[in-house]
C-alpha positions in Angstrom: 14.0 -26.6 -8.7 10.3 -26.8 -8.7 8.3 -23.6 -10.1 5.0 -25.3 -9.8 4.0 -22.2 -7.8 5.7 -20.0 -10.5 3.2 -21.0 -13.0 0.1 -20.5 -10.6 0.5 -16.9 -9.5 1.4 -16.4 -13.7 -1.9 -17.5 -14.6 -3.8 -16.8 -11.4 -2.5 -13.1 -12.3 -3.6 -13.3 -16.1 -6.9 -14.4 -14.6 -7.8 -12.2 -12.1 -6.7 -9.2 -15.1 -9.2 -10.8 -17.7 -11.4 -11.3 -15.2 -11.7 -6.9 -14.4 -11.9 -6.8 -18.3 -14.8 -9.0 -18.7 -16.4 -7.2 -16.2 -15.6 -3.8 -18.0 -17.4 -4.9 -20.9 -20.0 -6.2 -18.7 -20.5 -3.0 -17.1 -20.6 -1.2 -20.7 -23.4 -3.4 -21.5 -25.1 -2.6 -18.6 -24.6 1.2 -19.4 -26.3 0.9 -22.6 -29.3 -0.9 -21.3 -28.0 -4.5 -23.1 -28.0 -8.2 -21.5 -25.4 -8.6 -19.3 -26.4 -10.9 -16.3 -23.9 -13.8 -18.3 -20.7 -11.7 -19.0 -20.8 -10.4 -15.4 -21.2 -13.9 -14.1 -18.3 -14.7 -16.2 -16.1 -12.2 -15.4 -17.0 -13.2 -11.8 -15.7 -16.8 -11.7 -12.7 -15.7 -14.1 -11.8 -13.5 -11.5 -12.5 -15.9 -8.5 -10.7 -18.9 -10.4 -7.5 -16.2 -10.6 -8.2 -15.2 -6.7 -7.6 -19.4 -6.3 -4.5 -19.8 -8.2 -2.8 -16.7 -6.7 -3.9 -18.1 -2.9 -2.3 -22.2 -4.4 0.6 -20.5 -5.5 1.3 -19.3 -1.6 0.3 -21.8 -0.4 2.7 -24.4 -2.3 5.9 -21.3 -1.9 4.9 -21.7 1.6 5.7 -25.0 1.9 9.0 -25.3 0.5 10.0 -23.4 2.9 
């Protein structure tokens, strides 16, 4: 059996979770008045890239069946 899309929500759901955390410490940066154009950035296409593996897996569980 093929778990192909198995392995892409795993990580598209790892992704999108470490994606909210790098924002959180984006957000605590802006709080205390320190750089964090880069980290939120980052935890924006972290997030995104998790939003994308999440929408493959469906996409490949849809058409097995």
């Amino acid at each position: 059996m093929n778990y192909r899309w198995y392995f892409f929500s795993i990580i598209g759901l790892l992704l999108i979770g470490l994606g909210l955390c790098v924002f959180g410490e984006a957000l605590i940066q802006k709080i205390n008045r320190e750089s964090y154009f880069m980290l939120g950035t980052l935890s924006l296409v972290i997030f995104n890239t998790g939003i994308c593996f999440v929408g493959e897996a469906i996409f490949i569980r849809r058409q097995k069946t």
